[in-house]
C-alpha positions in Angstrom: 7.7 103.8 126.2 11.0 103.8 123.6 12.2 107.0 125.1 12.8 105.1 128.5 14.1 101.9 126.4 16.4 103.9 124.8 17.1 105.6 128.4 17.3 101.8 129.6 19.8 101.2 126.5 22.3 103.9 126.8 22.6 103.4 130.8 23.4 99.6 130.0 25.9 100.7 127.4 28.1 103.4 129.7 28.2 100.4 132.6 29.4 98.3 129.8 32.3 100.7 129.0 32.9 101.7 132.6 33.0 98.1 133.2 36.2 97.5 130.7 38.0 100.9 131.7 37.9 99.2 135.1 38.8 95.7 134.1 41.8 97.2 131.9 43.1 99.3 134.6 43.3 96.5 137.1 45.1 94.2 135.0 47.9 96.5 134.0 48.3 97.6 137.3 51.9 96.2 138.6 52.2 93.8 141.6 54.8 94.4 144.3 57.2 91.1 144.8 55.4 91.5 148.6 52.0 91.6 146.8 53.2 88.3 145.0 53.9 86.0 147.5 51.4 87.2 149.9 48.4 86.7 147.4 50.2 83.4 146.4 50.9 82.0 150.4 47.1 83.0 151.1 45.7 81.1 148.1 48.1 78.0 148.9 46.5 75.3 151.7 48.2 72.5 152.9 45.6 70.3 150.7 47.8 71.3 147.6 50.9 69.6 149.1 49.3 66.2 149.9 50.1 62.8 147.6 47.4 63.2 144.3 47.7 60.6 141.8 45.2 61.4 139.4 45.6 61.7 135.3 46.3 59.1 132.9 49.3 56.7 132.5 51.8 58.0 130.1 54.5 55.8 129.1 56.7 59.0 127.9 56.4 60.4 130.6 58.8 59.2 132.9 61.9 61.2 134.8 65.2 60.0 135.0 66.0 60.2 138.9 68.8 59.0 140.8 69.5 58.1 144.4 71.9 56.2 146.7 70.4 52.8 145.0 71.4 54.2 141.9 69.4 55.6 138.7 65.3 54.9 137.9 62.8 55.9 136.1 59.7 57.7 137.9 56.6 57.5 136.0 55.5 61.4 136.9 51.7 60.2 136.9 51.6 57.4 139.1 55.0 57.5 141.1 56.0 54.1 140.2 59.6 53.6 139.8 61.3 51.1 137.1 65.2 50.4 136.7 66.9 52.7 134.3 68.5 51.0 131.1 71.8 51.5 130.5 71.6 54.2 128.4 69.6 56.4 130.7 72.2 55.1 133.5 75.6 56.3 131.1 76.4 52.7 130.9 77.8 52.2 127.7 80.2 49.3 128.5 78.4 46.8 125.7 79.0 49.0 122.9 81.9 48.1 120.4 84.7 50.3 119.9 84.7 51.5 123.7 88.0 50.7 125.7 86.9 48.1 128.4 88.4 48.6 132.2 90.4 45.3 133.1 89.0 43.7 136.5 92.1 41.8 136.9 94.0 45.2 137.4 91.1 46.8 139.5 90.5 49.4 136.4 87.4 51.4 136.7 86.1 53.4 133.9 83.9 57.1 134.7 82.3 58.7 131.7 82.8 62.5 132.9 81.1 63.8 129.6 78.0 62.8 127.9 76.1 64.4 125.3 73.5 63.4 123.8 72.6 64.9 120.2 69.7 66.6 119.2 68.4 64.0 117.2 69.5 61.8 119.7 70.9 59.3 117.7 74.0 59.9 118.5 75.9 60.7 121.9 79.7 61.6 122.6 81.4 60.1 125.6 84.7 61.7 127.1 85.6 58.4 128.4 88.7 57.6 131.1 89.6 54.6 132.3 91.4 54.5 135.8 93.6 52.3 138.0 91.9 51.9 141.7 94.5 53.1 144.2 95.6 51.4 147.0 94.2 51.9 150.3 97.9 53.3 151.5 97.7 55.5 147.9 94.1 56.9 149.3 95.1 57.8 152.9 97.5 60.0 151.0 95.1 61.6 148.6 97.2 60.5 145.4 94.9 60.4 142.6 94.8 57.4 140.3 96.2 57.0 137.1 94.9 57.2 133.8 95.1 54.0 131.6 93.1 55.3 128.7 91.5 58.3 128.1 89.6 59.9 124.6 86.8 61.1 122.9 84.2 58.6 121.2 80.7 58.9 118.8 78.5 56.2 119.6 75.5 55.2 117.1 72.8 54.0 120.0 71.2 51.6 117.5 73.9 49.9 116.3 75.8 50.1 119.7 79.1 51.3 117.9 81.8 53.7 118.9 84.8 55.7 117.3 87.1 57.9 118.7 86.9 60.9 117.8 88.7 64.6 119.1 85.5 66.7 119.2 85.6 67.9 122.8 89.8 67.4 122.9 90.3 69.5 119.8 91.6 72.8 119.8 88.7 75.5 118.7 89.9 79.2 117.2 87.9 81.5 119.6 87.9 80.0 122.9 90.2 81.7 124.5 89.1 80.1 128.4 93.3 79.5 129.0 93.9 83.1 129.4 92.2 83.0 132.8 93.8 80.6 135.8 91.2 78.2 136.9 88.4 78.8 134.0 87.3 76.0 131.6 85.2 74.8 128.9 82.0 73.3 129.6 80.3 71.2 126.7 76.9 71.2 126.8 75.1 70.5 123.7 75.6 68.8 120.6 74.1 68.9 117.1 75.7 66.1 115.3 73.5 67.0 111.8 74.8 70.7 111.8 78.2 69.8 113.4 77.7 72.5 116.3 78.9 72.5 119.4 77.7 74.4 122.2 79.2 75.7 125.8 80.1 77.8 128.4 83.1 79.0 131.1 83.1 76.7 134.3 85.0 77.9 137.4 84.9 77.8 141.0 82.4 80.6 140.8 80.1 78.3 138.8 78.9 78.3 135.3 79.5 81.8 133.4 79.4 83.4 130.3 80.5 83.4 127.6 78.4 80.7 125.7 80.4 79.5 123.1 79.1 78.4 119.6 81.4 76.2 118.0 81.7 74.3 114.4 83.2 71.2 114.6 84.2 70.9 110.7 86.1 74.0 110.6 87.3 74.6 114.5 86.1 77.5 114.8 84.0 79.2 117.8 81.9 82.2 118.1 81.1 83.5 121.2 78.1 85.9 123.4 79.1 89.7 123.4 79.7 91.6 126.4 78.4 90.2 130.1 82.2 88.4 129.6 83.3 87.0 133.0 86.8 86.4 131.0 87.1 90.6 131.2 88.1 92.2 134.4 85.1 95.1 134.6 82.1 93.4 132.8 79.1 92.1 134.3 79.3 88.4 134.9 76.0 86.6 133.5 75.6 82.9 134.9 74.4 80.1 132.1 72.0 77.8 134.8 71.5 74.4 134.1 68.7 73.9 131.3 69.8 77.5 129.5 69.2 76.2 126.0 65.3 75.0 124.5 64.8 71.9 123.4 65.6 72.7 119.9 68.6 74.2 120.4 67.4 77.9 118.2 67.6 79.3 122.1 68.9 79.8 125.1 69.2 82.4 128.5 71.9 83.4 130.8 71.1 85.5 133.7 72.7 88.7 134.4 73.4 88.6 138.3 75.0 92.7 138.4 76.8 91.4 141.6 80.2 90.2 142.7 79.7 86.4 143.0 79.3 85.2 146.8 79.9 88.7 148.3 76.8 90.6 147.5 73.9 90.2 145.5 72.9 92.8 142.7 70.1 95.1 143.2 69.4 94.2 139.5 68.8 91.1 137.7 68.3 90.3 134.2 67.2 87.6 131.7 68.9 87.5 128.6 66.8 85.6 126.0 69.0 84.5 122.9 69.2 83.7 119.4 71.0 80.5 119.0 71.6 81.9 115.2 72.7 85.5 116.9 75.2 85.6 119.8 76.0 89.7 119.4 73.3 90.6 121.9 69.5 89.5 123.3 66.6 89.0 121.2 65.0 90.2 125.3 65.9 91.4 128.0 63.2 90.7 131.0 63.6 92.1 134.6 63.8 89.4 136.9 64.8 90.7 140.2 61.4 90.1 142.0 62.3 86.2 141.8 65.3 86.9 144.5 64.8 86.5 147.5 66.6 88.8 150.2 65.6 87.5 153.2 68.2 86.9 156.9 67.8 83.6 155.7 68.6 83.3 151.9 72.4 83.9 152.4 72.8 84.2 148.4 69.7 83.5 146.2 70.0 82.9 142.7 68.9 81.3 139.3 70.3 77.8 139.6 67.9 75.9 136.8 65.9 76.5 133.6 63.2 74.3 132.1 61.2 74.9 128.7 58.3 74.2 127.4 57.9 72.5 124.7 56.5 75.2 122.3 59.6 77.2 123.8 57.1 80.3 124.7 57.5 79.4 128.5 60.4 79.0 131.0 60.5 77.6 134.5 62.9 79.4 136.3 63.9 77.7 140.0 65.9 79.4 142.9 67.1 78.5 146.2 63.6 78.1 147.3 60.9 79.1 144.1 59.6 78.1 140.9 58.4 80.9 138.8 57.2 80.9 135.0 58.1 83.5 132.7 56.0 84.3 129.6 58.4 84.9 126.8 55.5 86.9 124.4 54.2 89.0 127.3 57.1 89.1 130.5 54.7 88.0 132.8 56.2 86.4 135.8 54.4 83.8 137.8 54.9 82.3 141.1 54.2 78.3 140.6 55.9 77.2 144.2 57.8 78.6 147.4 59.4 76.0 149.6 57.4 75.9 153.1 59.1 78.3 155.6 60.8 77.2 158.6 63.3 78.2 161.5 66.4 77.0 160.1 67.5 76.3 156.4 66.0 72.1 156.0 64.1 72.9 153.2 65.2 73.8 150.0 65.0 73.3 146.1 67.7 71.0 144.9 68.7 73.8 142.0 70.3 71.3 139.9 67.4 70.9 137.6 63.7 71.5 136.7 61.8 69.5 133.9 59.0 69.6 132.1 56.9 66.2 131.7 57.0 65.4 127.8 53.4 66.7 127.4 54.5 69.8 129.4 51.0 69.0 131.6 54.0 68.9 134.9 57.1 70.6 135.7 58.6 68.5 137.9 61.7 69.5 141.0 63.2 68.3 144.0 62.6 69.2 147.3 65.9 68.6 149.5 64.6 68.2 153.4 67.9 68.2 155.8 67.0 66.9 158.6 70.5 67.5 160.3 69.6 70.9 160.5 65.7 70.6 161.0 63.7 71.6 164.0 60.8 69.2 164.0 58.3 70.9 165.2 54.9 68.9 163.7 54.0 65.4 162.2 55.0 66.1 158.4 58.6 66.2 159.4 58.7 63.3 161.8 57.0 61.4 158.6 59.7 62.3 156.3 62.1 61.1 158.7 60.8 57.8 158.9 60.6 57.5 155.4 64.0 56.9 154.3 67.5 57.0 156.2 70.2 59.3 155.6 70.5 63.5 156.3 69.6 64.9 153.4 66.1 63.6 152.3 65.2 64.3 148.6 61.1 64.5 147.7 60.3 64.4 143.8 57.5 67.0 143.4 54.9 67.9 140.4 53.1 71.0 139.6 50.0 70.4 137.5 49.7 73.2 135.2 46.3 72.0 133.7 44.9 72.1 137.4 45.4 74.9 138.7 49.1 74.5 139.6 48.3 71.6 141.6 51.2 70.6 143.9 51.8 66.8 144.5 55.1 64.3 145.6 55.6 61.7 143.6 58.4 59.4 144.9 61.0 60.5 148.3 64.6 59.0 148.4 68.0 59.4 149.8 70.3 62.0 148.1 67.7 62.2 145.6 68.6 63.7 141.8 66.8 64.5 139.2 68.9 64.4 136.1 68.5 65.6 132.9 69.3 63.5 129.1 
């Protein structure tokens, strides 16, 4: 009787171990980009696209949106929409110190620059105040003068501005001049360690370098290599939402291509130190995420979102959301835009966000109904739903549910924007 329990024993222990061997062979096995979205188009119903308003009310977490009616808040759990304060709309015309337009001369004023700093106490404004033209002046395309134009450093609790010449200034190390048509992009600001941060903007969009910049001494370093200043090197585009939350970070993706001719066979993301621009802290494969299908005429990485704890980033496309783990590499497929005949549906690439308890990532879905077949009820619904061609829906993904997909709010030339 205890030679068969220890028969009984041994038997259970080697289906144990066979059982593991198995288990650990299946998960290191590598899935194909076809295996991807198959499994993930299979396992998606049209249940997971239909209005859910479930979770708790959280007062943080609202998204700053704007439409044809101007700039809200969208509360992401319950879809209700408030005005925006003045702040969140760029409105700074009650603060002190700020040059006011004069209505009697039909002045306008446009704040082309705003930066918020990280401890957001603080925000810079590049700040131009116009003349309208006349209506014979705009048949003409003459552009309007400039009455006033500067730099300012607004406290937002006292609601008080100086001028200042931090974006104006001239920075040892940028060197974006010796190229026609390239120029500085600002795009962050850390007012406590008087760093500024930014990139190359041309007509080929947003490019490396990424500039680091200290605003005491006016001086900038700059990312090595992946230069699209030098005639050779391999251009690396800096998407929207490239640097964390806390500034210590930030990506550019390495395309390998020449821009709006052909797509590279090979792309990269480069993970940064914000302390250590000579080269990556990683370098993760990316080129599943592309899509090179008749109808993605040129795919790319067009927005960046991280999470809070700055181990994850949401990377969004023409027409996916993917997350990449930043300990392991692993890439996940979290949306692909439903297919159809002609190109209505697509991601609005501008930006992707986390909700402030990073429980949703939140996007816009663009729906063009100029260029839509409507072929079943959902589309003739969006129609009706608001006026205007290009039809924007504000969509969450639940992470904590599965990767639950819901809309939360649908308007006209609809934005998400990002503070």
């Amino acid at each position: 009787m205890k030679g068969t329990n220890k028969l009984v024993w041994i038997v259970a222990f080697l289906l144990l171990v066979l059982g593991i061997m198995g288990y650990l062979i299946f998960v290191k096995k590598q899935k194909t980009p076809t295996d991807l979205l198959d499994n993930f188009r299979q396992n998606k119903t049209s249940e997971n696209y239909s209005t859910t308003e479930n979770g708790s009310l959280l007062n943080s977490n609202k998204i700053l949106i704007q439409t044809n009616d101007g700039y809200s808040l969208v509360d992401v759990t319950t879809g209700q929409a408030t005005d925006a304060p003045a702040i969140e709309r760029g409105d700074f015309s009650d603060f002190q110190g700020m040059p006011a337009p004069d209505s009697n001369k039909k002045e306008s004023s446009d704040d082309s620059v705003v930066l918020f700093s990280l401890n957001k106490n603080k925000v810079i404004l590049v700040h131009s105040v116009i003349i309208n033209a006349t209506d014979a002046e705009i048949e003409s395309g003459m552009q309007p003068s400039v009455v006033n134009s500067g730099d300012y450093v607004c406290e937002l609790a006292t609601k008080k501005c100086e001028k200042t010449e931090l974006l104006s200034t001239s920075y040892q190390g940028i060197d974006s001049t010796k190229k026609e048509g390239k120029y500085v992009v600002w795009t962050n600001w850390d007012s406590n360690k008087n760093i500024l941060f930014g990139h190359i903007g041309s007509d080929n969009g947003d490019n490396s370098p990424v500039y680091k910049c200290d605003t005491s001494k006016k001086i900038c370093q700059k990312t090595e290599g992946y230069d699209s200043l030098v005639d050779g090197e391999v251009r690396a585009n800096v998407p929207q939402g490239a640097f964390s939350r806390s500034m210590n970070k930030f990506a550019m993706i390495a395309q390998n291509d020449v821009p709006d001719q052909q797509t590279g066979a090979k792309w990269d993301f480069l993970l940064y130190s914000s302390d250590d621009l000579s080269k990556p802290l990683k370098n993760f494969d990316i080129s599943v995420i592309i899509d090179r299908g008749e109808l993605a005429s040129y795919d790319s990485v067009y927005s960046l979102a991280w999470s809070g704890d700055e181990k994850k980033v949401a990377i969004a496309t023409t027409g996916r959301i993917f997350m990449l783990n930043l300990e392991s590499g692993s890439l996940e497929l979290l949306y692909l835009t439903p297919e159809t005949e002609e190109d209505s549906i697509y991601l609005d690439g501008g930006a992707l966000a986390f909700s402030s308890d990073d429980k949703y990532l939140v996007f816009v879905q663009n729906f063009d109904k100029s260029a839509a077949l409507f072929t079943d009820d959902s589309e003739d619904e969006i129609e009706d739903s608001a006026q205007g061609d290009i039809v924007g829906t504000l969509k969450k993904i639940d992470l904590t549910k599965g990767n639950e997909i819901s809309d939360v709010f649908v308007g006209n030339e609809l934005q998400l924007e990002i503070l």
